[in-house]
N, C-alpha and C positions, 0 to 999 in steps of 0.2 A: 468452611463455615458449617457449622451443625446446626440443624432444621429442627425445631422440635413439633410436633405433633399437636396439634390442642384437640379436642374432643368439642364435637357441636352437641349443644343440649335442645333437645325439642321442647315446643312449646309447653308440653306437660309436664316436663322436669324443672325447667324454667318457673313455672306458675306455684311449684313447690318450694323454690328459693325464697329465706328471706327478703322482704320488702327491704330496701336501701332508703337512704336520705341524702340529697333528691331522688327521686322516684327512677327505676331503671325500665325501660321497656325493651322487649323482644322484636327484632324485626330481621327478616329473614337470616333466622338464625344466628343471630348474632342478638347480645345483652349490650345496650347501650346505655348508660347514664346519663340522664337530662343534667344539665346545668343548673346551679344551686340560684334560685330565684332571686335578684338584686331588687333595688329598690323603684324603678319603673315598671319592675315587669309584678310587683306583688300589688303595689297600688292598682295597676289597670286590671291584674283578674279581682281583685278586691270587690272595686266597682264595679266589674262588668256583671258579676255574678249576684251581686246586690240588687243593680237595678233593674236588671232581669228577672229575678223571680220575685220583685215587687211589683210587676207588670204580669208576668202571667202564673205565678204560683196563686194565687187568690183565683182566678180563673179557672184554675185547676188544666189550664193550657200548656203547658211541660214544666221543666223545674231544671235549673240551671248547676253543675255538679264542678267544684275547682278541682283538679289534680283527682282525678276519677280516673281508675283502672278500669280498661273496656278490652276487651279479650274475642275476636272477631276476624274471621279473614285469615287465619294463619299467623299474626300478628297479637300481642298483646300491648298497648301506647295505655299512655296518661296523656289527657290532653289539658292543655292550661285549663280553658271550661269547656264539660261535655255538655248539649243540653240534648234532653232528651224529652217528648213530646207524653204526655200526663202518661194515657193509653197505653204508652209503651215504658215504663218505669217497671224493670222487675222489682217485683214484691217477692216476700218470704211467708213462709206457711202462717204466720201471724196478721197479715196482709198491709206489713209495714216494708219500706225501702228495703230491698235485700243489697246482700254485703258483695255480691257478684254479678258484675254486668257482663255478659256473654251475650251482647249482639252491640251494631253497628250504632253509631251515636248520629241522635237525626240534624245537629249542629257542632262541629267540630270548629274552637278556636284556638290559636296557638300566639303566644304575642313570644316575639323573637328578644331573647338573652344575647348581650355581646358576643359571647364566644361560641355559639350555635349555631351550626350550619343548617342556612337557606333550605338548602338543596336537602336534606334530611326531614324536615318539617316540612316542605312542598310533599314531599313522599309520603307523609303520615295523612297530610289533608286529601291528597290523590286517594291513597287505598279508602280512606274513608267513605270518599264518594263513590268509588266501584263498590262500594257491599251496601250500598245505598244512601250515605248519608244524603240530607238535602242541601247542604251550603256548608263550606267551611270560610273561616276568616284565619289571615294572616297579619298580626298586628304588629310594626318595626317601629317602635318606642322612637328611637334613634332620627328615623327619615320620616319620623308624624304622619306615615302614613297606613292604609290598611288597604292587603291586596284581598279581593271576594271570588271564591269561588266558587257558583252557581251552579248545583247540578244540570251537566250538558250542557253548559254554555261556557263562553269565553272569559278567563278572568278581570275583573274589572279593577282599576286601582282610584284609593279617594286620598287625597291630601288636603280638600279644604272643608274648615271646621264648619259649615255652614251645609255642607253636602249632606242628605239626606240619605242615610245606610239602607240599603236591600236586607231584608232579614229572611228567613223561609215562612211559607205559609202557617 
């Protein structure tokens, strides 16, 4: 059997490659292709990112980003929604949203596609909270439920609709 070679591209090569549809992310080493978003998983970042920056966009308290490239940690991910805390929003020399996020997103949510591995998107909320994120959410359309995980603490899971979500500060 003949073995063929493939070449690993670093992060900086990678971030040079055209952008894909679905979005492709970098993680250790390897270019991975998210899953082309079906019709539970476009509805729930629809809403989430709606009623979220209807709550703290007017507050000028963060602002909630869909399918946002954040490039951080040796890593480059899309997360369903980034949010990221007002203060920390990079801006551009016009002191509008810049087109480049280069640090750690202070809210990482990921709502689970059929065919997407668990165990892959536990991995993107994990690194996120090592480079500091504050809370990531895991959403499985499928089991209606949503797993939370709490900087330094245990994850938590909620299944009933009445349950009152932990958000970060």
């Amino acid at each position: 059997m003949v073995q063929l070679t493939t070449k690993t591209l670093t992060l900086e090569e990678f971030l040079k490659l055209p952008e894909t549809k679905p979005a492709s992310e970098y993680i250790n080493g390897q270019i991975i292709q998210k899953p082309m978003p079906q019709g539970k998983h476009s509805i729930l970042q629809g809403e989430l990112v709606s009623s979220m920056n209807a709550v703290v966009k007017p507050k000028k308290i963060a602002l909630a980003f869909p399918e946002l490239r954040c490039t951080f940690g040796g890593r480059s991910i899309v997360s369903d929604v980034a949010v990221f805390a007002w203060e920390r929003i990079p801006k551009d020399e016009n002191g509008d949203v810049a087109n480049v996020f280069q640090a750690a997103l202070d809210w990482t949510i990921e709502i689970l596609s059929p065919d997407q591995s668990p165990t892959k998107v536990i991995g993107n909320i994990l690194h996120c909270l090592k480079q500091g994120c504050r809370m990531g959410w895991l959403i499985d359309p499928d089991e209606r439920s949503l797993l939370i995980y709490p900087l330094g603490q245990q994850p938590e899971i909620f299944q009933e609709e009445q349950e009152i979500l932990p958000v970060p500060d």
